[in-house]
C-alpha positions as a Markdown table, in Angstrom:
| # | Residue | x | y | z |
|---|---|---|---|---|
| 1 | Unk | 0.0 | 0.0 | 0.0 |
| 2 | Unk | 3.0 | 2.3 | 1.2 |
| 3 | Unk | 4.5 | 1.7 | -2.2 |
| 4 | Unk | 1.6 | 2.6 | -4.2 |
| 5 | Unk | 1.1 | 5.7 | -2.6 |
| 6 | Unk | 4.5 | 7.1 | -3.5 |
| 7 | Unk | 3.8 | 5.8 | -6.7 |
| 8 | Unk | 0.9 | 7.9 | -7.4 |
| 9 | Unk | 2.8 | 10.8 | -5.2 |
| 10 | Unk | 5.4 | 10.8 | -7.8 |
| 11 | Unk | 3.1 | 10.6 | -10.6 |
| 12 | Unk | 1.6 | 13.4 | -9.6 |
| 13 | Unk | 4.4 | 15.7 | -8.9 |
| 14 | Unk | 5.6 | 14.5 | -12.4 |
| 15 | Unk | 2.8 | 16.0 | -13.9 |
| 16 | Unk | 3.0 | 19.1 | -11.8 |
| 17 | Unk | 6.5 | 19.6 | -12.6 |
| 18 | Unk | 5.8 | 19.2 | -16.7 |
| 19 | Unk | 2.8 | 21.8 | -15.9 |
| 20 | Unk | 6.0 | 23.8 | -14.1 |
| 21 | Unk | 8.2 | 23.5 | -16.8 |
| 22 | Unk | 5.7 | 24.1 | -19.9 |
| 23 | Unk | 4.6 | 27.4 | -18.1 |
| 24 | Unk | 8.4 | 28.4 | -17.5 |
| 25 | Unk | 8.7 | 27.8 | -21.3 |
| 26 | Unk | 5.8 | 30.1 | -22.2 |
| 27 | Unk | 7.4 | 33.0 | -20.1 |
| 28 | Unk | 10.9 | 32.4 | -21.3 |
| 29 | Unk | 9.7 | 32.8 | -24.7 |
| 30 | Unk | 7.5 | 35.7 | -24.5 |
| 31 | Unk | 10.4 | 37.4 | -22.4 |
| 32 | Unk | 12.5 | 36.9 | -25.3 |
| 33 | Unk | 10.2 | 38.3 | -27.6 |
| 34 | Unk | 9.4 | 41.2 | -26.0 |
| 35 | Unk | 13.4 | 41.8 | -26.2 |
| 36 | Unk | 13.4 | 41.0 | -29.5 |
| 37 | Unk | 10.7 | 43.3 | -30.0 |
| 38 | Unk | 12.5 | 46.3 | -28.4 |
| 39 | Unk | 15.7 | 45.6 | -30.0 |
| 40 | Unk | 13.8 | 46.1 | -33.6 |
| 41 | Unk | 11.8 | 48.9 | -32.7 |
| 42 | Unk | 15.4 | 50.8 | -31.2 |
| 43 | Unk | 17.4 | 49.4 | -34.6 |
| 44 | Unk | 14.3 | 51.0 | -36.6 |
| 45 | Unk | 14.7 | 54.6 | -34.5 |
| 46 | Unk | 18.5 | 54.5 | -35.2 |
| 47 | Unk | 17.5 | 54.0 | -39.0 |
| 48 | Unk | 15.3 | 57.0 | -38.8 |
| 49 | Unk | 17.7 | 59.1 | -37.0 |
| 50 | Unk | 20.6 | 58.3 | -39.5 |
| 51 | Unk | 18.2 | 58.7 | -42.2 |
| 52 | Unk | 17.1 | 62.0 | -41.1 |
| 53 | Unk | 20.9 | 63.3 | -40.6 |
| 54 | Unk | 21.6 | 62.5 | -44.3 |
């Protein structure tokens, strides 16, 4: 009985932890894409600016 119940214990914190891990995932990438995001819209000011010196 013992053994069954850490079976299912660790089944279940298996689970929670791929719930963990996809969530950390989703944040990582929409942190990185926000950054990306940034980056392009800075590069596309700098464009602008260089353009308007010319």
């Amino acid at each position: 009985l013992l053994r069954y119940v850490t079976r299912v214990q660790r089944k279940e914190t298996a689970s929670r932890y791929k719930e963990w891990s996809k969530e950390k995932v989703k944040t990582r990438m929409t942190r990185s894409k926000s950054r990306k995001a940034r980056s392009r819209t800075r590069e596309e000011k700098s464009v602008k600016f260089f353009l308007c010196l010319i």
